[in-house]
Steps between C-alpha positions, in 0.01 A plus 500: 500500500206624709147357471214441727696198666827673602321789674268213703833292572776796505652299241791638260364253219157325429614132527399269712651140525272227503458267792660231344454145720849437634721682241380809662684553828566786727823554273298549189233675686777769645735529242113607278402752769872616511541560136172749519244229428243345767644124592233239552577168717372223383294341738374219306369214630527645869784290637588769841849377543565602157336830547701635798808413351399693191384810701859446701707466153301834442601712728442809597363506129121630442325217334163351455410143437272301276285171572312237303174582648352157458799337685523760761185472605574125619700662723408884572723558781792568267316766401491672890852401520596712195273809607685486778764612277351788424575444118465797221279275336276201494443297182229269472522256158292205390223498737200745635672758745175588650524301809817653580460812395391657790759392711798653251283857531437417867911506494531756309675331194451588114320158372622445173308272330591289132236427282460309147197615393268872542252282707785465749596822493179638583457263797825614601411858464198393728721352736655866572860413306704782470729305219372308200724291354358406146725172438485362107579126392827619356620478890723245627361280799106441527235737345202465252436590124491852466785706318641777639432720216119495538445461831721739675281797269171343587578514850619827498167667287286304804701633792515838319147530477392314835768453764799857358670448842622153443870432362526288246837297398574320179601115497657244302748514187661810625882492507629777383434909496274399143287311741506748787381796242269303347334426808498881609324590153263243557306666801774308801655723708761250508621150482548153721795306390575166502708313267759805413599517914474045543765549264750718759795484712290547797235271407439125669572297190733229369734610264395189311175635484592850390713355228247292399261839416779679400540270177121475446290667278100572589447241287594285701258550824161352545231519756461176695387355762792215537667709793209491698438131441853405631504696755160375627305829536171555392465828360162623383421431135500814378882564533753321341875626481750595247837291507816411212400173312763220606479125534274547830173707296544241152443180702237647755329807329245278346426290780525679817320244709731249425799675633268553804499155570854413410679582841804405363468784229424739749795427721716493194411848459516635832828378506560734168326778693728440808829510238328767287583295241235642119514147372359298807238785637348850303641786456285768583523781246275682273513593132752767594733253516618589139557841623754412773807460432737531802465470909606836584436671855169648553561834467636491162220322352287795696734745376510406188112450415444859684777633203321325214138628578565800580707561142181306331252741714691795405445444160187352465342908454649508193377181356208660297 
């Protein structure tokens, strides 16, 4: 499938794994870039042990990695340590990426950047980004309000009219090749997936956990801040993140602040974290969850999205 994004990257296909915090290793990340995609690391919360070891799991691999700007900046020189890198791409997420913008062109890295709303994207498009992610609430993991459906269109009439060289990717609720065409008819020239590759071999998640979505329905996710509370981090109001409902979100969705100052909560639940265990911490997942159904390797669920669209793209001419 060749768009605008696979003749930028020299990719066979125009997926691109999300930087997922933790599940997304350098495994993940290679075993994307290996099955024709573009493998993101996911940087996260900028903890450099955990980043060389990812970019050693990796390989001889070409990936980029991703960072939660607003975290990252607390401690910038994980970014200088992954330029180092020379990655294929930088991605930017939750934040303003105009104080480091410069020095990802200065290093002549593709700044990716993943927005919520247009008035991000145009700041991003300020910013010089080369790669708009346009990221809907349907996502797993933090985000805003938006849907998918609307926003990744109004993005793409503004950068069509104002900023034609940018890239734009599709994100959130896309799991499948439905989701993947979709996305292409909508104005992306391709797609950022998350939930669909957290649930693979290669990815850095309990089997607990991947069970746990594997029986759920998208019914059964919320947006919450509850994860955030027990894990003591303050992210910005804006943002809160999708997760599975379970014992943890009934007691403490309501009353975050609580949890906050119930230490024994939170160590309850970083124990859960620590054991991957969906009843004691959250699973992160989005409403795709009801579309996965298995934890196959990663290039199967590339493979076999890549099939599906292009059948549904071949006949979408003769719709009318």
């Amino acid at each position: 499938m060749r768009t605008r994004l696979t003749d930028a990257f020299d990719l066979t296909h125009p997926i691109v794994s999300a930087p997922m915090a933790f599940a997304a290793h350098g495994r993940l990340a290679a075993a994307v870039s290996h099955a024709g995609g573009l493998g993101l690391i996911g940087g996260g919360y900028g903890n450099a042990e955990w980043l060389d070891g990812a970019f050693a799991e990796a390989g001889n691999a070409r990936v980029g990695c991703g960072f939660i700007t607003w975290k990252m900046a607390e401690n910038a020189e994980v970014l200088d340590q992954v330029l180092a890198r020379n990655p294929a791409a930088l991605c930017l997420s939750f934040g303003d990426p105009a104080p480091f913008a410069p020095r990802i062109a200065e290093a002549g890295v593709p700044l990716m950047a993943q927005v919520q709303t247009l008035r991000d994207a145009q700041r991003a498009a300020d910013c010089g980004a080369r790669v708009i992610v346009a990221q809907g609430s349907e996502a797993g993991g933090h985000g805003e309000r938006r849907g998918t459906i609307t926003l990744v269109p109004e993005v793409a009439d503004w950068l069509a009219g104002h900023a034609p060289e940018v890239l734009l990717l599709a994100a959130g609720g896309i799991a499948d090749g439905r989701g993947l065409a979709a996305a292409l008819m909508l104005g992306a020239d391709g797609v950022l997936i998350g939930s669909r590759l957290w649930a693979s071999e290669e990815a850095q998640v309990s089997e607990a956990m991947t069970d746990a979505a594997i029986a759920a329905t998208g019914d059964q996710t919320l947006r919450s801040t509850v994860m955030d509370a027990a894990r003591g981090l303050r992210w910005p109001d804006r943002y809160t993140a999708r997760v599975l409902r379970n014992p943890i979100t009934d007691r403490w969705h309501g009353d975050p602040d609580a949890l906050r100052a119930d230490q024994a909560a939170q160590a309850d639940w970083a124990t859960g974290w620590t054991e991957g265990d969906p009843s004691r911490a959250n699973t992160f997942v989005g409403e795709a969850t009801g579309l996965i159904h298995d934890r196959p390797p990663v290039a199967e669920i590339i493979a076999a999205m890549v099939r599906q669209a292009e059948a549904l793209l071949r006949r979408a001419p003769g719709l009318d």
